[in-house]
LOSE-495293 format. One record per residue (C-alpha): x, y, z; residue number from 0. Coordinates in steps of 0.02 Angstrom, whole numbers, plus 50000, padded with zeros to 5 digits. Example, Ala and Ser with C-alpha at 12.3 -4.5 7.8 and 13.67 -1.06 7.14 Angstrom:
2
{pt {50615; 49775; 50390}; 0}
{pt {50684; 49947; 50357}; 1}
This chain:
532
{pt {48486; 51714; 51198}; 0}
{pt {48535; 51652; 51368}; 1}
{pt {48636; 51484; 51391}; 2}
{pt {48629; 51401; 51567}; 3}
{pt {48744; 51275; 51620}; 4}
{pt {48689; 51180; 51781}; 5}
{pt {48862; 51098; 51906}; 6}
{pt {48783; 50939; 51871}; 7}
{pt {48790; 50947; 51682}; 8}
{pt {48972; 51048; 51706}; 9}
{pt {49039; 50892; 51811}; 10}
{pt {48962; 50774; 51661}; 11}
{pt {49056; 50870; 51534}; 12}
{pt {49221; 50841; 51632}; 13}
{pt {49203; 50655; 51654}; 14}
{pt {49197; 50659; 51453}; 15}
{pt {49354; 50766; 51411}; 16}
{pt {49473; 50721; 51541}; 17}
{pt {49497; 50548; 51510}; 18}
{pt {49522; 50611; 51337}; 19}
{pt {49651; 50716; 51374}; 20}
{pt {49763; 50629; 51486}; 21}
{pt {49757; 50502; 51352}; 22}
{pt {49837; 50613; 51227}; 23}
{pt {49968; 50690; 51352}; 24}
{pt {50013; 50503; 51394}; 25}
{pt {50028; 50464; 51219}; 26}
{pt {50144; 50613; 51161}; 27}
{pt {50233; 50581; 51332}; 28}
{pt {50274; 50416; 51275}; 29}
{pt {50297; 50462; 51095}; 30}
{pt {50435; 50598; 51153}; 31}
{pt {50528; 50458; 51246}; 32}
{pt {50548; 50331; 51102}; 33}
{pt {50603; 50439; 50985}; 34}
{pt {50706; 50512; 51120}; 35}
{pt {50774; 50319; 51188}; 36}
{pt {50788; 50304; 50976}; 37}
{pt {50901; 50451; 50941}; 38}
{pt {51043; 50422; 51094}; 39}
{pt {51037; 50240; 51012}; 40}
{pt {51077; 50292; 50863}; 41}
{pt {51204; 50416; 50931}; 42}
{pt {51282; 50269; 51022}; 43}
{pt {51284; 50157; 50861}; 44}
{pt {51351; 50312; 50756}; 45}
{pt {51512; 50330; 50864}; 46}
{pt {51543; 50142; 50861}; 47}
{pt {51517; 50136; 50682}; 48}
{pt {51645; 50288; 50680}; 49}
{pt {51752; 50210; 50788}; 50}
{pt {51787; 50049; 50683}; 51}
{pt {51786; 50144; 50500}; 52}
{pt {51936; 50254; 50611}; 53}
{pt {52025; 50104; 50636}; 54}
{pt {52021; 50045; 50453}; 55}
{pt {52056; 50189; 50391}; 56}
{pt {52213; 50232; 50494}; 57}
{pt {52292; 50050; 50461}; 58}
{pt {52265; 50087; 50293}; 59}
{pt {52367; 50271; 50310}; 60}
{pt {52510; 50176; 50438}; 61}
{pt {52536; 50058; 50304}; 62}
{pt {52558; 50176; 50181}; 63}
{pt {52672; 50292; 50255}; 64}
{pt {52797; 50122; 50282}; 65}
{pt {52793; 50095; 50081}; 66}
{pt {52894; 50213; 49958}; 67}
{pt {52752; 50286; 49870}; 68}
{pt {52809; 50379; 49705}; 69}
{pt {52616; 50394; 49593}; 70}
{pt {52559; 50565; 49604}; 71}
{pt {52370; 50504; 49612}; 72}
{pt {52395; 50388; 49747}; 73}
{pt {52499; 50528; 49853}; 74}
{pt {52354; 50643; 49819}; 75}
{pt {52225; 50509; 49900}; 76}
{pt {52333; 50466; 50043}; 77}
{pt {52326; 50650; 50101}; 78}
{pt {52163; 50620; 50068}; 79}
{pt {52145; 50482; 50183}; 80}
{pt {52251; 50585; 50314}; 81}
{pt {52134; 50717; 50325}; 82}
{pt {51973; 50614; 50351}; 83}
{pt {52045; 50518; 50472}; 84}
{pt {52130; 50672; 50568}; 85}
{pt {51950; 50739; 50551}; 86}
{pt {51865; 50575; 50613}; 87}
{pt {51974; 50569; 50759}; 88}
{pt {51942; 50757; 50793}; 89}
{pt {51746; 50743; 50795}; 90}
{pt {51765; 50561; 50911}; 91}
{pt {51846; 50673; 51040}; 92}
{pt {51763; 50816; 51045}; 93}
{pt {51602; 50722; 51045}; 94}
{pt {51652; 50622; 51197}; 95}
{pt {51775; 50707; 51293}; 96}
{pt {51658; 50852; 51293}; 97}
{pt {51530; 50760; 51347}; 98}
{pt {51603; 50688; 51489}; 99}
{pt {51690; 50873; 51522}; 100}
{pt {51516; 50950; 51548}; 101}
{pt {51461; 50807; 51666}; 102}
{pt {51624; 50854; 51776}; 103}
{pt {51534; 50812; 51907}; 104}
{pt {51504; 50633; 51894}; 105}
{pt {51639; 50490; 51935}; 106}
{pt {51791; 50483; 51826}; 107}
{pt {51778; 50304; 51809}; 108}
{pt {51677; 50258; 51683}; 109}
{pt {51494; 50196; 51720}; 110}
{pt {51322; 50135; 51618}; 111}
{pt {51235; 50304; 51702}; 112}
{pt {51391; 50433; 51620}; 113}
{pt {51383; 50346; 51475}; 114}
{pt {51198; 50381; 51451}; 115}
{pt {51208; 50544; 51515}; 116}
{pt {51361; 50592; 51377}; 117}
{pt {51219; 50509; 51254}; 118}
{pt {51083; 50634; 51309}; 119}
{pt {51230; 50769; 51290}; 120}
{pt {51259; 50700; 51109}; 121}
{pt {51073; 50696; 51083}; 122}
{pt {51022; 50850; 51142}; 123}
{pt {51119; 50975; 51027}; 124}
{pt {51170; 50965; 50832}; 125}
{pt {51338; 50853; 50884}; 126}
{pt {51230; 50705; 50820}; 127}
{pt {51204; 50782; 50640}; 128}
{pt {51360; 50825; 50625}; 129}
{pt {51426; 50649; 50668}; 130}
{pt {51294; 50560; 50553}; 131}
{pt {51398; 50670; 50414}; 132}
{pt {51550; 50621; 50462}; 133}
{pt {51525; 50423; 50473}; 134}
{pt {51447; 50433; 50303}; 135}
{pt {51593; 50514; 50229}; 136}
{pt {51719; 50413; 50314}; 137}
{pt {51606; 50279; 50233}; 138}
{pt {51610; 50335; 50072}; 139}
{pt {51811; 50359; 50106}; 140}
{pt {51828; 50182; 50147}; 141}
{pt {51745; 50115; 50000}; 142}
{pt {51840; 50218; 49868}; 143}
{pt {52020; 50144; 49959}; 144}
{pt {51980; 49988; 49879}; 145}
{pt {52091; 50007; 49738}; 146}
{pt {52215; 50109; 49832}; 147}
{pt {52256; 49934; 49961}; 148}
{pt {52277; 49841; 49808}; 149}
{pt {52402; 49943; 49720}; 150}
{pt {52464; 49989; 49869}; 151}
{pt {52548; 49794; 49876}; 152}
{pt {52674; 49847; 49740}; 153}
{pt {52761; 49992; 49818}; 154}
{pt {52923; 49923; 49916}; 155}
{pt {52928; 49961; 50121}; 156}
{pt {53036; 50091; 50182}; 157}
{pt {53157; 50066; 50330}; 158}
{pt {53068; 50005; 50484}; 159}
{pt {53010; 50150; 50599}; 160}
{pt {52993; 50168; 50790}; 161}
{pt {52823; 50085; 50852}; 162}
{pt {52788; 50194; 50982}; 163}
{pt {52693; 50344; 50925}; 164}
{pt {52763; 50459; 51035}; 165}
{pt {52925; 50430; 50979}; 166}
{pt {52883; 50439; 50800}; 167}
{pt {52824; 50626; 50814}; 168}
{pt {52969; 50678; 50921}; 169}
{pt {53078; 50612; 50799}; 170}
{pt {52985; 50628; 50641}; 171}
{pt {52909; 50782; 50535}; 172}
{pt {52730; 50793; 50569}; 173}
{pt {52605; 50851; 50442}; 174}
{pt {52703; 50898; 50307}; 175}
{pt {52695; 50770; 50182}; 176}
{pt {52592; 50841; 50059}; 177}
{pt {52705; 50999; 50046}; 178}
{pt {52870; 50891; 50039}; 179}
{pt {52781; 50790; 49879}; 180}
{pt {52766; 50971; 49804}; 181}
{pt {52938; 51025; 49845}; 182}
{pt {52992; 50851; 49774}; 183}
{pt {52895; 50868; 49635}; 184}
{pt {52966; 51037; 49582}; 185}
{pt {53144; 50972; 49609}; 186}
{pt {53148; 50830; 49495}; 187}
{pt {53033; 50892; 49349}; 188}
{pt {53108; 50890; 49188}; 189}
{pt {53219; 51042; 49116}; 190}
{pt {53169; 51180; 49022}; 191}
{pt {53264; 51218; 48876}; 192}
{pt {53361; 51395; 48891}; 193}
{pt {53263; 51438; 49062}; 194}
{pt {53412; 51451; 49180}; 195}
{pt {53381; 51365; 49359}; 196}
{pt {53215; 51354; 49415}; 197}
{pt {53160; 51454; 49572}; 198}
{pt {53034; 51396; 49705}; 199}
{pt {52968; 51525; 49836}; 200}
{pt {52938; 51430; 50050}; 201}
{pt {52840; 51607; 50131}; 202}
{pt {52779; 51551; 50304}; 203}
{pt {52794; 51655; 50456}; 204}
{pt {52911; 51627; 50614}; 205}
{pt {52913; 51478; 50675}; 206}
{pt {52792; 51370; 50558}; 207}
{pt {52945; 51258; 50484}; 208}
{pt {52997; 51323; 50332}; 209}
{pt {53170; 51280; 50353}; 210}
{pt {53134; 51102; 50432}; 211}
{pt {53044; 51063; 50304}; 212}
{pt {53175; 51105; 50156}; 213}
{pt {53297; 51012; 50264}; 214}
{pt {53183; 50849; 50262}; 215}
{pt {53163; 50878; 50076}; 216}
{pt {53365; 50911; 50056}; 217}
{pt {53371; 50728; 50148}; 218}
{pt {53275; 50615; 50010}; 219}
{pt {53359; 50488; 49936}; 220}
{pt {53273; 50560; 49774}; 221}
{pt {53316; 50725; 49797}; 222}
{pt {53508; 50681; 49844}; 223}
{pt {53531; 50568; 49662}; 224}
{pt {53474; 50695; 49556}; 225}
{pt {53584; 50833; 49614}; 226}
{pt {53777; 50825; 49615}; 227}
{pt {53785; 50944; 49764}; 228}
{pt {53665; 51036; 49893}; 229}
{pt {53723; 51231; 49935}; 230}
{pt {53652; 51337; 50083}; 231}
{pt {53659; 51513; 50088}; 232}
{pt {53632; 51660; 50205}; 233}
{pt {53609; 51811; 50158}; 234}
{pt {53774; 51867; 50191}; 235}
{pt {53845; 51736; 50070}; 236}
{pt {53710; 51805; 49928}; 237}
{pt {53782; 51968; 49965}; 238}
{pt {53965; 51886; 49957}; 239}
{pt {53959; 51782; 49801}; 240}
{pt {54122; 51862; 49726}; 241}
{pt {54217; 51843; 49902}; 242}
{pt {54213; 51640; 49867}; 243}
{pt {54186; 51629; 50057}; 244}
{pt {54172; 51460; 50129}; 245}
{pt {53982; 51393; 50082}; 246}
{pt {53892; 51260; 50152}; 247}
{pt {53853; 51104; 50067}; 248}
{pt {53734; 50986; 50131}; 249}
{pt {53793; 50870; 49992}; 250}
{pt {53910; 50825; 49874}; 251}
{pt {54035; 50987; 49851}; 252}
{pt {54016; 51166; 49793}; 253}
{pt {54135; 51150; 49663}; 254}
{pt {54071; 50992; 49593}; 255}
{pt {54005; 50990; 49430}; 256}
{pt {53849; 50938; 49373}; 257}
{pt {53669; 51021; 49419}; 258}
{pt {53660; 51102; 49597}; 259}
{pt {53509; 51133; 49719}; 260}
{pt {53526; 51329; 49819}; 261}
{pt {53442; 51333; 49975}; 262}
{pt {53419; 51515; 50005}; 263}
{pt {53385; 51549; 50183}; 264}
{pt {53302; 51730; 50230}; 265}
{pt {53194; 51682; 50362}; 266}
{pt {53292; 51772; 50483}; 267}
{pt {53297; 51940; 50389}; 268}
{pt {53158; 52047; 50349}; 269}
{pt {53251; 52145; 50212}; 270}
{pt {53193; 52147; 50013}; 271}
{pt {53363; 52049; 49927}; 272}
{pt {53462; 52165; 49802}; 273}
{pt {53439; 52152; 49626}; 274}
{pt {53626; 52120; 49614}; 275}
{pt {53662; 52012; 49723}; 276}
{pt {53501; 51906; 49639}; 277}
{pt {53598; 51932; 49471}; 278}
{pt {53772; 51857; 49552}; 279}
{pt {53692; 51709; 49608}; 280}
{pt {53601; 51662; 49453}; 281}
{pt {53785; 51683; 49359}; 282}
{pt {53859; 51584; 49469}; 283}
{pt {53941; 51430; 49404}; 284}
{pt {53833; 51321; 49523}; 285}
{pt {53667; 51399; 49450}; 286}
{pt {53709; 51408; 49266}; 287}
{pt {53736; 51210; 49271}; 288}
{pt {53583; 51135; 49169}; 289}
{pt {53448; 51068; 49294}; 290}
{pt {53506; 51165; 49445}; 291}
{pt {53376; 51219; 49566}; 292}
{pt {53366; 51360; 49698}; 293}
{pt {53231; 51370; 49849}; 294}
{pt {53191; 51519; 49938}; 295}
{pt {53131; 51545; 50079}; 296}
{pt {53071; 51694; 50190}; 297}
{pt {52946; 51754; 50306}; 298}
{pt {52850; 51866; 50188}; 299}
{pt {52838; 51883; 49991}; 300}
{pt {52921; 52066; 50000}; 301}
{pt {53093; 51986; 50027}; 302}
{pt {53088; 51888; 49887}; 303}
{pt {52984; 52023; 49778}; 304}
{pt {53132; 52065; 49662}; 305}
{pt {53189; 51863; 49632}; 306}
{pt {53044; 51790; 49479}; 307}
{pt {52998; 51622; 49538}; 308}
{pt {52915; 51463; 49450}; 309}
{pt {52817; 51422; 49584}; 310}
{pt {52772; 51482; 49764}; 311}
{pt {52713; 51386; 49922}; 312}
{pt {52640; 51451; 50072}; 313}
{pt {52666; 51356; 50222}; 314}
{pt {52530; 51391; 50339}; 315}
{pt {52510; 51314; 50535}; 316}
{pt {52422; 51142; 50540}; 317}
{pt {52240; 51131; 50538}; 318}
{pt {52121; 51119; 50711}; 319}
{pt {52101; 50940; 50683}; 320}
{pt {52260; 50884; 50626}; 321}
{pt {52341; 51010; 50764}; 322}
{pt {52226; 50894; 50896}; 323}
{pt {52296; 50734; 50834}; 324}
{pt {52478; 50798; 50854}; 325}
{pt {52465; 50870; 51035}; 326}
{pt {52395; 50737; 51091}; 327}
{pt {52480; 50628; 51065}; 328}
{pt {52629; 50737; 51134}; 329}
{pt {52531; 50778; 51294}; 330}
{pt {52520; 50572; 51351}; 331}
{pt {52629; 50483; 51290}; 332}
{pt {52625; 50306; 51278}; 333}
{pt {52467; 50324; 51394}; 334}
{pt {52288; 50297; 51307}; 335}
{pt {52181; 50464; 51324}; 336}
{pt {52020; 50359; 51309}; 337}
{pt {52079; 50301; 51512}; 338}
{pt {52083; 50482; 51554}; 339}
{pt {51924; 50552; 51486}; 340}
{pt {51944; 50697; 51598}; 341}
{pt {52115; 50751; 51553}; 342}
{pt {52095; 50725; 51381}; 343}
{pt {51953; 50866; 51380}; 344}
{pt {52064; 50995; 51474}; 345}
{pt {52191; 50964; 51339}; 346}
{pt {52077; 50991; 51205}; 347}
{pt {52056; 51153; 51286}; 348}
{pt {52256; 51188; 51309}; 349}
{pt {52276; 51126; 51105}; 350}
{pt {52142; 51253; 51061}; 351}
{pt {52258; 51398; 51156}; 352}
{pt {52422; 51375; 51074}; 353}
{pt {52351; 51415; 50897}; 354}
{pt {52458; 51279; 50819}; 355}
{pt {52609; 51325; 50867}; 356}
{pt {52737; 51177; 50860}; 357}
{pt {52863; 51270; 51002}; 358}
{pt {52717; 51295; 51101}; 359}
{pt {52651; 51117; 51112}; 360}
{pt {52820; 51031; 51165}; 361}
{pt {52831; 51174; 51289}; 362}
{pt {52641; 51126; 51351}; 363}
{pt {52642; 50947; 51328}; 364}
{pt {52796; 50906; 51427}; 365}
{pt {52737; 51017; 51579}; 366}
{pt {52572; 50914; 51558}; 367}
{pt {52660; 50738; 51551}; 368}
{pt {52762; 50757; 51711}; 369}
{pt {52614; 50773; 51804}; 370}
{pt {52455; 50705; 51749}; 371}
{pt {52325; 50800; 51890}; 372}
{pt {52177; 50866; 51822}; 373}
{pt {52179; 51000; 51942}; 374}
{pt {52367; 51034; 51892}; 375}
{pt {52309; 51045; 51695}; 376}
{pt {52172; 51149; 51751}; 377}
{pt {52292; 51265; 51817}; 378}
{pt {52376; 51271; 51651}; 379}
{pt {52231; 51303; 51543}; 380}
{pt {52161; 51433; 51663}; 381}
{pt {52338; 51518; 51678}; 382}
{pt {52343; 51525; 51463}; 383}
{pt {52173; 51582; 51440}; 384}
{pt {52199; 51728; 51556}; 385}
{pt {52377; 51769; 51466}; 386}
{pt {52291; 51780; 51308}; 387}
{pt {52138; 51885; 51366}; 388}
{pt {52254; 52012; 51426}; 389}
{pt {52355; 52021; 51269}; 390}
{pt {52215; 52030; 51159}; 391}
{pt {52149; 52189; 51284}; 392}
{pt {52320; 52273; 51277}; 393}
{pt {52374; 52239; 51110}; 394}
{pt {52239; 52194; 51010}; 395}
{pt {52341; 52013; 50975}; 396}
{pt {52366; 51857; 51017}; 397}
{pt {52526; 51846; 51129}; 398}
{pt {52616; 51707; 51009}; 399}
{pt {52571; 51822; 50853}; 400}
{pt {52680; 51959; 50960}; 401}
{pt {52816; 51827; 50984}; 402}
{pt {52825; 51796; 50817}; 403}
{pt {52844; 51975; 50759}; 404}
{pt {52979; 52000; 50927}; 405}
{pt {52877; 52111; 51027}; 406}
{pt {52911; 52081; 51203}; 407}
{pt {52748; 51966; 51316}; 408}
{pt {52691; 51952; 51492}; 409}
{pt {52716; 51783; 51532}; 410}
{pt {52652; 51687; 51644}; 411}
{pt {52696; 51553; 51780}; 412}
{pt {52605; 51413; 51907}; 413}
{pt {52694; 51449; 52057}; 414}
{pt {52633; 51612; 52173}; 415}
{pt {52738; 51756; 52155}; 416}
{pt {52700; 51946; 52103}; 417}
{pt {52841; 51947; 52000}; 418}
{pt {52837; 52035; 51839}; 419}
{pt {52878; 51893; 51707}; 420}
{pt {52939; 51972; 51527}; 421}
{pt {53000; 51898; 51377}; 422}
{pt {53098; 51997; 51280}; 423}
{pt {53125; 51918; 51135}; 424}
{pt {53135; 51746; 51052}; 425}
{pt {53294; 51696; 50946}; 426}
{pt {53348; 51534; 50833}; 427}
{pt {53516; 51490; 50932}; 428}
{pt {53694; 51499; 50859}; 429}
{pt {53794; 51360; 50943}; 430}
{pt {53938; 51411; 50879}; 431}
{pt {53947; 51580; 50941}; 432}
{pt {53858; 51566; 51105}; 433}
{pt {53826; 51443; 51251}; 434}
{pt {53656; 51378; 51283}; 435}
{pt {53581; 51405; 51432}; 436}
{pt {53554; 51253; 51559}; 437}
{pt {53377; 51333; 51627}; 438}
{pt {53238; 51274; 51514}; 439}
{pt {53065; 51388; 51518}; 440}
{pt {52984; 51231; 51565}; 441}
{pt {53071; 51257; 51742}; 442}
{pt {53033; 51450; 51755}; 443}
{pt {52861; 51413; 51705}; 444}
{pt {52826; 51284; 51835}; 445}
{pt {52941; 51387; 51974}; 446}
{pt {53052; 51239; 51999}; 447}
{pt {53196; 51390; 51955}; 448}
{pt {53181; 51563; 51997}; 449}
{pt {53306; 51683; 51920}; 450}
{pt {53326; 51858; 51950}; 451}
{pt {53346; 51993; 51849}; 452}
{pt {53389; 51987; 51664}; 453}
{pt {53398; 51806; 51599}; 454}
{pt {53423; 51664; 51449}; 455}
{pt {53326; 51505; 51440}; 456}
{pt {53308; 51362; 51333}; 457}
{pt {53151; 51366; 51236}; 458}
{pt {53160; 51197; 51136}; 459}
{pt {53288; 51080; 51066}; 460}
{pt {53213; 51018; 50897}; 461}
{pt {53246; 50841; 50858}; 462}
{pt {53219; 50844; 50690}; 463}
{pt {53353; 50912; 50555}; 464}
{pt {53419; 51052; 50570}; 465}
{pt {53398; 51012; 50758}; 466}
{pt {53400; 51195; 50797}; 467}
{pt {53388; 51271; 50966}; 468}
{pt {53268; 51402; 51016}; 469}
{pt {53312; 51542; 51169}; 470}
{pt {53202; 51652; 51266}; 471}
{pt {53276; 51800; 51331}; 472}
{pt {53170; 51853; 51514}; 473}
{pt {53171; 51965; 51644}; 474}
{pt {53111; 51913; 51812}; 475}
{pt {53080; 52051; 51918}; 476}
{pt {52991; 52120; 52090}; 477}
{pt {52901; 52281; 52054}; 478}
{pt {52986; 52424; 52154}; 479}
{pt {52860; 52483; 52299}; 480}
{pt {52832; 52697; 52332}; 481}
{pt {52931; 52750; 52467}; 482}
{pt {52824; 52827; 52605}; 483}
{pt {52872; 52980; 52613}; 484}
{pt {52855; 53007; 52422}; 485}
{pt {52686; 53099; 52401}; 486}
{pt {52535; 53023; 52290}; 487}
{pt {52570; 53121; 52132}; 488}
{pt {52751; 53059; 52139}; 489}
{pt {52709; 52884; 52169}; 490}
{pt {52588; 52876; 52023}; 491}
{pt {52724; 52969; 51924}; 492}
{pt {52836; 52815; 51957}; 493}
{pt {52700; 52685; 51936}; 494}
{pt {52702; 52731; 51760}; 495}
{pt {52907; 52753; 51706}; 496}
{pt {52917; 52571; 51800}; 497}
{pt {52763; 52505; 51659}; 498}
{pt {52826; 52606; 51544}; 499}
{pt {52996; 52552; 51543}; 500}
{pt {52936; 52362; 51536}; 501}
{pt {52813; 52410; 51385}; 502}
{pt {52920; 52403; 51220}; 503}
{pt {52753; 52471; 51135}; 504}
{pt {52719; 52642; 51034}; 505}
{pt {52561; 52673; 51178}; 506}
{pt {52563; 52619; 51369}; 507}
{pt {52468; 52580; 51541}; 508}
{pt {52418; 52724; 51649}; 509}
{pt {52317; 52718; 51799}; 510}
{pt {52165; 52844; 51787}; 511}
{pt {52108; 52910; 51978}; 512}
{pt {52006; 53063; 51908}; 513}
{pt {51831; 52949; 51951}; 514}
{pt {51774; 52855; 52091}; 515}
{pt {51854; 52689; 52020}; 516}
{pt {52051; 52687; 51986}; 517}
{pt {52047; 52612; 51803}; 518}
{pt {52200; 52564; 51696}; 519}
{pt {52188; 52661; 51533}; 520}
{pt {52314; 52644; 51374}; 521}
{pt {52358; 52810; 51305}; 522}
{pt {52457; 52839; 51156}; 523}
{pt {52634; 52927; 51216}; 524}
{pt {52650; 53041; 51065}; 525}
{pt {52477; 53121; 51058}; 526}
{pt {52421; 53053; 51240}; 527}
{pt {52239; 52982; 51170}; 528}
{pt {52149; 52869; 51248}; 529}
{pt {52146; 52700; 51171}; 530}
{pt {52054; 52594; 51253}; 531}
């Protein structure tokens, strides 16, 4: 069978159907853009909406915090408040200040055309699922505080505190309320027949504020009427219990009678604690008192393995969101971040780098706060990302993980120089035995000061009890150059005593000429294998 098909019946046929479908393109073209125009306005009425259940929901917290709260339930939903609002605020800024991040390009003052860009941005990945979650839990948060405001009337205000936010985290513990209520909590339970003083275990690594935090707890009113006297010891006074050496005592009087509280401090000290110097300390008179208490606290649970505790508490670094809140808050001031869109994305980026490190974010922030250039915090970010990379290709670790375990870093700096920067190590001050250095790293790092040599600078001075100081000891130094008229086998010879005398590690840099390319290798210097 044979089918013909003349042009003027072909041209009929196309008349028919084309009309047709342009119709139905048109329509799904126009169906596409509602539901697109739909979904950024619902994006844009989603971060409103999440905007004003923020602001509720932090009054409710602020007020709060200024009342002396002593019900266990309604501590346990104020942290719960804290974290859904640290979480709101968390998702608000990522959601715009990334937004306006990837459209760099535009104006920094805001306009109608950025804004519906950032909503196209919003709309276009799963950001807006993500915040539809979050405004219906913050919803759902906001309706079960009803109860909370109302009972929240009876609880009498605590003294007034500074109104500046800034201030109040420079001067103030951040964070760590829900882990003082537990140390609290432990402290004042009631007494256990026969069961000698109670024991709590504070494990956190370097750094994370173990000992701020018994220091805030040794400070509460509560905490100061139930004992008679507060002790601190080091662990040469646990090893010197006979001696009756001098002891501190935070309160009250080492002799006094009555139940005592023992703050043992081992965070310094890596060591296991004796078995008898464990035993001495639970005879002594200030232990053997009925309702006495004794807190431990040490980097990990091997120190402490020997000593039986009632209760244990890890204290780990703040969570991502809550981290977010803190730094930046630190990084401007009494400025408004929501003014500087721009600069408040960068620092989302330089909070993400310093993996929660409380040293690390004064150290950052205040570099970031005396000049307020996008191009300067740039410079920052781009300067930590590549120290880390590096690290994490040498070592295998972060560089503030090395820090905290004293293994020298490459450090970096913002002003030009070929300098090898090296930090040695990083020490809790001792006032009373040593001078602290004028030269903050702050000043290094920005190359306002140049040292030479082997140096001492000061990390941080904390604000908050026990207002401890925190030194960096540095080298600053100008790689020798190869003589000329050393040949090329001694010059590479030299290269590598002048890196390995800077690496404190088991393995080392080499440079490998045997291809084409000159690569750095790291060899192991017992069995020379290749690492990496």
């Amino acid at each position: 069978m044979q089918f013909f098909f003349s042009p003027e019946g072909w041209v009929t046929d196309m008349e028919t159907f084309l009309p047709a479908i342009l119709s139905d393109l048109l329509g799904r073209s126009i169906s596409y853009l509602v539901q697109r125009y739909r979904q950024q306005s619902t994006v844009q009425d989603d971060l409103e909406k999440l905007r004003l259940a923020l602001v509720r929901v932090h009054v409710t917290v602020e007020e709060a915090e200024a009342r002396h709260i002593t019900n266990k339930a309604m501590l346990r939903q104020l942290d719960v408040l804290r974290e859904a609002m640290y979480s709101g605020y968390h998702m608000l800024d990522a959601l715009t200040y990334r937004a306006h991040a990837d459209g760099a390009s535009f104006s920094f003052a805001p306009s109608r055309l950025n804004a519906a860009k950032r909503l196209r941005l919003l709309a276009a990945d799963e950001g807006a699922a993500e915040l539809r979650r979050t405004v219906d839990s913050l919803g759902r948060t906001i309706a079960d505080m009803r109860e909370f405001v109302v009972f929240l009337k009876g609880y009498p205000r605590i003294s007034t505190q500074p109104y500046s936010m800034h201030l109040l985290l420079d001067k103030l513990m951040f964070g760590r309320q829900k882990e003082v209520e537990q140390v609290v909590g432990f402290l004042l339970q009631p007494d256990v027949c026969g069961a000698g003083a109670g024991v709590l275990h504070i494990v956190g690594v370097a750094r994370v504020g173990k000992s701020t935090l018994v220091e805030h707890v040794c400070h509460d009113e509560r905490v100061r009427g139930r004992f008679s006297s507060i002790v601190c010891l080091s662990r040469e006074d646990l090893e010197d219990m006979g001696d009756h050496r001098a002891l501190t005592v935070k309160h009250g009087s080492h002799a006094s009678h009555g139940s005592s509280l023992v703050v043992v401090d081992l965070a310094e000290d890596e060591e296991p604690v004796g078995d008898g110097a464990w035993r001495r300390l639970r005879s002594s008179a200030m232990c053997r008192a009925r309702g006495s208490r004794i807190i431990v606290t040490s980097r990990s649970p091997e120190t402490v393995r020997g000593i039986p505790a009632a209760r244990a508490i890890e204290l780990k670094f703040l969570r991502d969101d809550v981290y977010w809140y803190f730094f930046k808050v630190l990084a401007f001031g009494s400025a408004n971040p929501d003014d500087h869109p721009r600069l408040a994305s960068i620092a989302m980026d330089i909070s993400a780098e310093q993996k929660g490190g409380f040293i690390g974010a004064t150290i950052a922030s205040s570099l970031m706060r005396a000049n307020p250039d996008a191009h300067y915090w740039t410079l920052i970010l781009k300067n930590m990302r590549e120290y880390t990379r590096k690290h994490r290709a040498m070592f295998g670790k972060h560089p503030h993980d090395l820090l905290r375990n004293n293994h020298p870093v490459y450090l970096w700096r913002l002003a030009e120089s070929s300098k090898i920067f090296l930090c040695h190590g990083f020490y809790t001050a001792c006032p009373a035995k040593q001078e602290i250095p004028r030269v903050t790293f702050q000043e290094v790092l920005s190359g306002r000061v140049t040292p030479r040599g082997r140096f001492e600078v000061l990390a941080w001075t904390s604000q908050i009890p026990p207002c401890r100081s925190y030194l960096m000891s540095c080298s600053l130094d100008t790689p020798p150059g190869p003589h000329r008229v050393l040949d090329r086998k001694k010059r590479l010879r030299q290269l590598f005593l002048v890196i390995l005398s800077a690496d404190p590690y088991p393995s080392s840099l080499i440079l490998d000429t045997t291809g084409s390319n000159r690569v750095w290798t790291r060899i192991c210097i017992g069995c020379s294998a290749r690492v990496c």
